[in-house]
VOBA-1610 file (N, C-alpha, C; in pm, whole numbers, padded with zeros to 5 digits, always signed):
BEGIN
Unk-24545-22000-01686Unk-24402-22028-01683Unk-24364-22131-01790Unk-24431-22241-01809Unk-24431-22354-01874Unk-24417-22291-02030Unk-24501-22179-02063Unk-24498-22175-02221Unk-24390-22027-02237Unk-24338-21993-02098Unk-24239-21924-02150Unk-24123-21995-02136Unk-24088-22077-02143Unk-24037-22214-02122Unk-23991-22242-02250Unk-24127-22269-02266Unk-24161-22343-02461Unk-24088-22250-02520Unk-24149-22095-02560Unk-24113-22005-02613Unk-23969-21957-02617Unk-23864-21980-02538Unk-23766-21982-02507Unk-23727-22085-02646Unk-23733-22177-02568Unk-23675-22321-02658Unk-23685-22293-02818Unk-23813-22237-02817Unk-23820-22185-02986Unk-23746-22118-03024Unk-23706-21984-02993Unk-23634-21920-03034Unk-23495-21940-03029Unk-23442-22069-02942Unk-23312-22101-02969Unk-23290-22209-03084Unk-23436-22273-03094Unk-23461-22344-03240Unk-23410-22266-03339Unk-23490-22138-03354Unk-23516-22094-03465Unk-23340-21998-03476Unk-23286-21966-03379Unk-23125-21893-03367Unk-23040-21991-03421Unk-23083-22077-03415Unk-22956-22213-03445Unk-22945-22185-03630Unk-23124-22185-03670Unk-23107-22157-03849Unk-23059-22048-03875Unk-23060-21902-03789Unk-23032-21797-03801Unk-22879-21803-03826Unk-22804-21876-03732Unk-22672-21886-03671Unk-22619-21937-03825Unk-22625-22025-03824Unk-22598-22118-03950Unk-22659-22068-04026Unk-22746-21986-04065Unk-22746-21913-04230Unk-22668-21849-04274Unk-22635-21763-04113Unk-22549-21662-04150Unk-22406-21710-04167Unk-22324-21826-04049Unk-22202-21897-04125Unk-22183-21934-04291Unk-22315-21969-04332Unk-22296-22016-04474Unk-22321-21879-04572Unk-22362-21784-04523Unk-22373-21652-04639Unk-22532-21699-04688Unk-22608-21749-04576Unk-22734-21783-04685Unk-22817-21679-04636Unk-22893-21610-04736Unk-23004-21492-04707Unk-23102-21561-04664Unk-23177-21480-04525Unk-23310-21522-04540Unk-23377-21430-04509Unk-23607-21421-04571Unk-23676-21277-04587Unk-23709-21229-04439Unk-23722-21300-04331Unk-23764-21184-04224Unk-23783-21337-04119Unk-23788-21284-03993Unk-23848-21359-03870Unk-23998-21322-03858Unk-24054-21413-03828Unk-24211-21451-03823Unk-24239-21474-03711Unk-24355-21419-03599Unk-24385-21441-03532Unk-24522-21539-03538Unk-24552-21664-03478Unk-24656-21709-03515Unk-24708-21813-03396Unk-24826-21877-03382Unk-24869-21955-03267Unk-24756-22049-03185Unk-24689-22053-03262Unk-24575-22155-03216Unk-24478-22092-03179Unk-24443-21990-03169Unk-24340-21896-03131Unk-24233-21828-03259Unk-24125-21793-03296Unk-24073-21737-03355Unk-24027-21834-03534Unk-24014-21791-03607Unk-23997-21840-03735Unk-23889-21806-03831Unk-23763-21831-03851Unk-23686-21761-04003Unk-23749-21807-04143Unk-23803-21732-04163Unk-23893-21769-04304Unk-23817-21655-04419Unk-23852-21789-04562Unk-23795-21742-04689Unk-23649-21712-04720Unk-23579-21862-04647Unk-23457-21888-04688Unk-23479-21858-04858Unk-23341-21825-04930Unk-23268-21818-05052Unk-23193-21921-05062Unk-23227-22046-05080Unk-23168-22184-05092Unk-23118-22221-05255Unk-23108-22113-05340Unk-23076-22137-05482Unk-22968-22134-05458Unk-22901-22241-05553Unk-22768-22279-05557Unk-22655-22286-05472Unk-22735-22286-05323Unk-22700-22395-05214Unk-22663-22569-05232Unk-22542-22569-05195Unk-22529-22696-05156Unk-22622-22776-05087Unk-22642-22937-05114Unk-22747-23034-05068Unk-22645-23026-04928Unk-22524-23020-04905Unk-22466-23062-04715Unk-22499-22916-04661Unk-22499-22848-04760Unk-22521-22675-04661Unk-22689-22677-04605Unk-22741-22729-04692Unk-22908-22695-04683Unk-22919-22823-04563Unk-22884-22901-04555Unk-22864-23034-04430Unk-22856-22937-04279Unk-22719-22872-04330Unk-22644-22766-04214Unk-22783-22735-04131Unk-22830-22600-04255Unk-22925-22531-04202Unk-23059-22592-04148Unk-23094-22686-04194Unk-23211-22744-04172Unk-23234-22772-04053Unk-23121-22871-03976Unk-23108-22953-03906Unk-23004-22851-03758Unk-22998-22734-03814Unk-22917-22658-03672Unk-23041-22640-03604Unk-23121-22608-03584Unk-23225-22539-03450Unk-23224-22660-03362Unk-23227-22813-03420Unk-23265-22885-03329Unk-23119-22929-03255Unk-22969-22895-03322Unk-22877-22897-03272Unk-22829-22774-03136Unk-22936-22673-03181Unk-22906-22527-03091Unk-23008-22630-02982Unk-23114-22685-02988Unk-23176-22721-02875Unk-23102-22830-02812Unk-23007-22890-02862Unk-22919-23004-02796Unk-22800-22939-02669Unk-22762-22818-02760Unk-22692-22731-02701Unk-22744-22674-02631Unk-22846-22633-02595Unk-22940-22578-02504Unk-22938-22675-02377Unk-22961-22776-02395Unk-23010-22892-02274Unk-22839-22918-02189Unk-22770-22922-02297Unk-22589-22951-02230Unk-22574-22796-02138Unk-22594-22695-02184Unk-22567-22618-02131Unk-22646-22601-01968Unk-22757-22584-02031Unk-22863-22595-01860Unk-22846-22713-01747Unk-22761-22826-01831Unk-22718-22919-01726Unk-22592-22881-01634Unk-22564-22784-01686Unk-22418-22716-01595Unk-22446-22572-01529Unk-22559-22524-01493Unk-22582-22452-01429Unk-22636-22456-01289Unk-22647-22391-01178Unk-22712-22417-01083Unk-22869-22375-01073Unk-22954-22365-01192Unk-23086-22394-01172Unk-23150-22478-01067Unk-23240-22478-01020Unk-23374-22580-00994Unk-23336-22708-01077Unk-23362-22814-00996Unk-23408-22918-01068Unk-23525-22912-01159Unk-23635-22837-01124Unk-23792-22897-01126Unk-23723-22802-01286Unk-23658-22639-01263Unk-23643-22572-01380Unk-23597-22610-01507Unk-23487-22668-01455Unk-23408-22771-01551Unk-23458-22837-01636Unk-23546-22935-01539Unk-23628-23046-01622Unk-23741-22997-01729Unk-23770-22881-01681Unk-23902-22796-01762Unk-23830-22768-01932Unk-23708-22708-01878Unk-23591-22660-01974Unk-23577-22752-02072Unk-23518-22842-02038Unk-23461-23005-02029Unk-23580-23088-02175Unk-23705-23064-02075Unk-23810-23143-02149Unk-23864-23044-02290Unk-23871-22968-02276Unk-23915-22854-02381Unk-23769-22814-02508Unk-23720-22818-02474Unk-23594-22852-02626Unk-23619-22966-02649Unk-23585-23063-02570Unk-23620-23209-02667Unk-23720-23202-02740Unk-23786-23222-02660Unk-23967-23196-02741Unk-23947-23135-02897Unk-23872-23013-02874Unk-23901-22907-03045Unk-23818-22936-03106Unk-23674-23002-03055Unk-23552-23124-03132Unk-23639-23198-03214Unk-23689-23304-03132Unk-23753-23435-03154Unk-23883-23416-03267Unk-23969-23290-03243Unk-24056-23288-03367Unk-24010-23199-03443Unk-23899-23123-03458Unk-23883-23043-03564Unk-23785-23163-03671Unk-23695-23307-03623Unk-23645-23367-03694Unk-23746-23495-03733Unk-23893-23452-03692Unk-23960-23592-03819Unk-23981-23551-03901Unk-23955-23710-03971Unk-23962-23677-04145Unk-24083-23630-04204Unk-24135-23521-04189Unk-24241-23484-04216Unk-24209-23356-04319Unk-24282-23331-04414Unk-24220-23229-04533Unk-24368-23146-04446Unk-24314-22980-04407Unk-24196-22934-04429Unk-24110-22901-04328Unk-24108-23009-04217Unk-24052-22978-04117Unk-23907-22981-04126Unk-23790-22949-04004Unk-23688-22989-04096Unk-23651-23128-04128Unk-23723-23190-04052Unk-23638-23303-04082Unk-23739-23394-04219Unk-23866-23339-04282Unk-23855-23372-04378Unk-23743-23301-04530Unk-23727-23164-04480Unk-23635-23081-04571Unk-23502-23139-04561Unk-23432-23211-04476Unk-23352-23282-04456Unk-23373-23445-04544Unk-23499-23488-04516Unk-23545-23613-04584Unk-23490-23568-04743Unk-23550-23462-04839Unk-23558-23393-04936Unk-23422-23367-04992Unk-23296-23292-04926Unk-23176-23321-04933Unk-23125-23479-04957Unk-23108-23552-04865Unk-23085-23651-04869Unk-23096-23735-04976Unk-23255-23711-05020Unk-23297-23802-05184Unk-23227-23757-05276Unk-23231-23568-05290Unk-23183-23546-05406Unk-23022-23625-05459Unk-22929-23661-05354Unk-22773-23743-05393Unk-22805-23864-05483Unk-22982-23915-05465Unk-23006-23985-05538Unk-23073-23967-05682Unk-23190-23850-05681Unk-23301-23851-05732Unk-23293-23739-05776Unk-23356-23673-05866Unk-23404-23533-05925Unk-23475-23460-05799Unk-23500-23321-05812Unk-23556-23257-05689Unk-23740-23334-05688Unk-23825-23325-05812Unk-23949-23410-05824Unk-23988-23498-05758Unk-23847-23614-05830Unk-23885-23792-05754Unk-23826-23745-05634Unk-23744-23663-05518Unk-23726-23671-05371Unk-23843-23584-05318Unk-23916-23488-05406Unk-24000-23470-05350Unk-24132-23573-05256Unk-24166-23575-05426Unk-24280-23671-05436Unk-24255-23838-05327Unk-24137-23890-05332Unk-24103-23986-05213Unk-24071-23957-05066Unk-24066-23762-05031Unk-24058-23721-04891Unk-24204-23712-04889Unk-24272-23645-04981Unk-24434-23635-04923Unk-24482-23813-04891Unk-24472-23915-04967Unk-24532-24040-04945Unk-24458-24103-04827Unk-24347-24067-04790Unk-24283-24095-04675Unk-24326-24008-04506Unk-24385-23885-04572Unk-24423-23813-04460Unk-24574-23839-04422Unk-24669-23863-04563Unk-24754-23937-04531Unk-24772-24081-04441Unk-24747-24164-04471Unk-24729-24294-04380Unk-24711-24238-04253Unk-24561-24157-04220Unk-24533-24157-04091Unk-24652-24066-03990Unk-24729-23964-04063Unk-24818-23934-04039Unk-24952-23991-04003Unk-24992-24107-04089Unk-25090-24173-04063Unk-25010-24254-03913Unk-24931-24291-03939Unk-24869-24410-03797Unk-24864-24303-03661Unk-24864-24180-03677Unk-24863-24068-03573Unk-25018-24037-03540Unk-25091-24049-03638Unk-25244-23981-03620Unk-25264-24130-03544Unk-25265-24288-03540Unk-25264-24399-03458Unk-25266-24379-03345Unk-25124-24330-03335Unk-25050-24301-03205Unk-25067-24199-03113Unk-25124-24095-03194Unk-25192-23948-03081Unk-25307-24006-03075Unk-25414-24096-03164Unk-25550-24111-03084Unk-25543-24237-02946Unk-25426-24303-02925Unk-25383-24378-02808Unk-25347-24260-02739Unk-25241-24135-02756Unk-25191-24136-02665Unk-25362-24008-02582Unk-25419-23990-02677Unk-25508-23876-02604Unk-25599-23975-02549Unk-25622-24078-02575Unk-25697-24143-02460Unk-25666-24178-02303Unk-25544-24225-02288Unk-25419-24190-02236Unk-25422-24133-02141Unk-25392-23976-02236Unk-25345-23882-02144Unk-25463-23751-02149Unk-25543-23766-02221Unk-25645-23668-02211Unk-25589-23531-02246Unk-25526-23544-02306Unk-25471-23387-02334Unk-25498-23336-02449Unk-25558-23221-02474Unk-25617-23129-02575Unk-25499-23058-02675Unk-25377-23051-02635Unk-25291-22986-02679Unk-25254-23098-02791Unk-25199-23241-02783Unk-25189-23316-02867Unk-25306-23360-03020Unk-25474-23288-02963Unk-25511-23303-03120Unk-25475-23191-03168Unk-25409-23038-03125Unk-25378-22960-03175Unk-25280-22968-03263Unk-25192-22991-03218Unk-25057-23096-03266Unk-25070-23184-03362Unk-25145-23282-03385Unk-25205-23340-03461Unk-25225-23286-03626Unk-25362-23183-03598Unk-25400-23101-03663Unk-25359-23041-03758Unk-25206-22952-03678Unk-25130-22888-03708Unk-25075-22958-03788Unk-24985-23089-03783Unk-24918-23150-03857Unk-24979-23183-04012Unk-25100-23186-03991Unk-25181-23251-04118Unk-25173-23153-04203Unk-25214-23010-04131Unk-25203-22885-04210Unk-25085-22854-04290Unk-24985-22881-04228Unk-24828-22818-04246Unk-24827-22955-04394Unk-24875-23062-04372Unk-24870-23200-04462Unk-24925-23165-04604Unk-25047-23113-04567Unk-25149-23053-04654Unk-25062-22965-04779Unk-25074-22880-04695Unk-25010-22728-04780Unk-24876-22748-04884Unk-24788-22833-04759Unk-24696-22846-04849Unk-24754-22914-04985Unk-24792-23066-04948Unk-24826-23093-05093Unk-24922-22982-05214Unk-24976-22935-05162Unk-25082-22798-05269Unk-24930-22718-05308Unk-24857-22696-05263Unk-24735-22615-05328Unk-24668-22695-05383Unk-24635-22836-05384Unk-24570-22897-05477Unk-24660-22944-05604Unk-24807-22994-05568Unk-24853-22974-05663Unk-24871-22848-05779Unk-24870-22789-05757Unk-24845-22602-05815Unk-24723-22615-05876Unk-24659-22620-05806Unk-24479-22624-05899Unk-24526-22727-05992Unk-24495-22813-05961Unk-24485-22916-06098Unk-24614-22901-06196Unk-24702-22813-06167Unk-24827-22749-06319Unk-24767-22678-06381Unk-24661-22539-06295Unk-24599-22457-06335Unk-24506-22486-06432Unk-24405-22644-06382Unk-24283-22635-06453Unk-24345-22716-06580Unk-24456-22813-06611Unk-24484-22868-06681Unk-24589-22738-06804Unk-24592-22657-06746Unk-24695-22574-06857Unk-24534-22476-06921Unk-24380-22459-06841Unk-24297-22393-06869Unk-24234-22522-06995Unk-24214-22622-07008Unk-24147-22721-07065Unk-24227-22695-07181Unk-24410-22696-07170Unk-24488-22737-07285Unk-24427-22578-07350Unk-24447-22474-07323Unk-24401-22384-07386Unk-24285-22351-07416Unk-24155-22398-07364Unk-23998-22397-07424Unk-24015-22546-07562Unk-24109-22601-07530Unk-24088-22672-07664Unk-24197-22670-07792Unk-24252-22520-07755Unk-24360-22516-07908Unk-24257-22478-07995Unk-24323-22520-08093Unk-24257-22487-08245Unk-24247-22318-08263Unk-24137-22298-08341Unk-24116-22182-08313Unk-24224-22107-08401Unk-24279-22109-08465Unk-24381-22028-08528Unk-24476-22000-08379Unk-24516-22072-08327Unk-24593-22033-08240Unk-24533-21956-08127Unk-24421-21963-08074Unk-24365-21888-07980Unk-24413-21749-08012Unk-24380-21676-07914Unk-24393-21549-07893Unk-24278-21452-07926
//
């Protein structure tokens, strides 16, 4: 019951980006099914607005806010409620840390760019998602002593992975755009 619970909550996560892609006209490549429950993957974020890409980022965990107001006005179960109740927060609460590429580091990422080139907000959401990561890997090896729960080094894990990857794809881009620059500026005899 508990992880159809969860699973629920996800997919009103993931309806909220759906919802709001589609208000803004933004394409995205397909829904993903994956360990965590449902996914909108391969937004078309070119020449999106930095407040539109905010919008989208940051709706699933607003559909889960809306989720919890709503179930408070029904005549459910208490015990249901609370199951309800506790499981949106939960995928609110970690889908908005600043962690790249969650949303709320893609939100972090927005935010810099009003300041910074897309590069330097990168490169300062990954060192920002780092830290908060290390202060989280602290804090899950307290809380699994704790609480003994196996699901939190998963969690853990997971996060490092999602930490990981992203940076290997930003590293990649910026080889890419730096081997595209070295070649928009050879001399033209050598061009092609």
């Amino acid at each position: 019951m508990n992880y159809m619970i969860f699973l629920f909550s996800i997919i009103i996560h993931e309806l909220g980006h759906i919802f709001m892609s589609k208000i803004l006209n933004v394409q995205f490549g397909k829904i993903k099914l994956g360990i965590l429950g449902f996914s909108a993957k391969e937004l078309d974020l070119t020449g999106i607005k930095k407040r539109s890409k905010i919008l989208i980022f940051s709706s699933g965990a607003i559909f889960n806010l809306l989720g919890i107001f709503l179930i408070l006005h029904t005549n459910l179960s208490s015990f249901l409620k609370e199951q309800i109740i506790y499981s949106n927060l939960l995928i609110a609460i970690f889908n908005l840390l600043p962690i790249v590429p969650l949303d709320g580091g893609n939100v972090l990422v927005c935010i810099l760019e009003y300041k910074f080139n897309f590069r330097k907000s990168m490169r300062i959401a990954l060192f920002i998602s780092k830290i908060f990561l290390i202060f989280l890997s602290f804090l899950y090896c307290i809380m699994i002593l704790i609480i003994k729960n196996i699901w939190l080094v998963v969690l853990f894990v997971y996060l490092w992975i999602l930490y990981i990857r992203e940076e290997r794809r930003f590293e990649l881009y910026i080889k890419i755009h730096k081997r595209y620059e070295e070649l928009i500026n050879l001399p033209k005899s050598l061009k092609l």
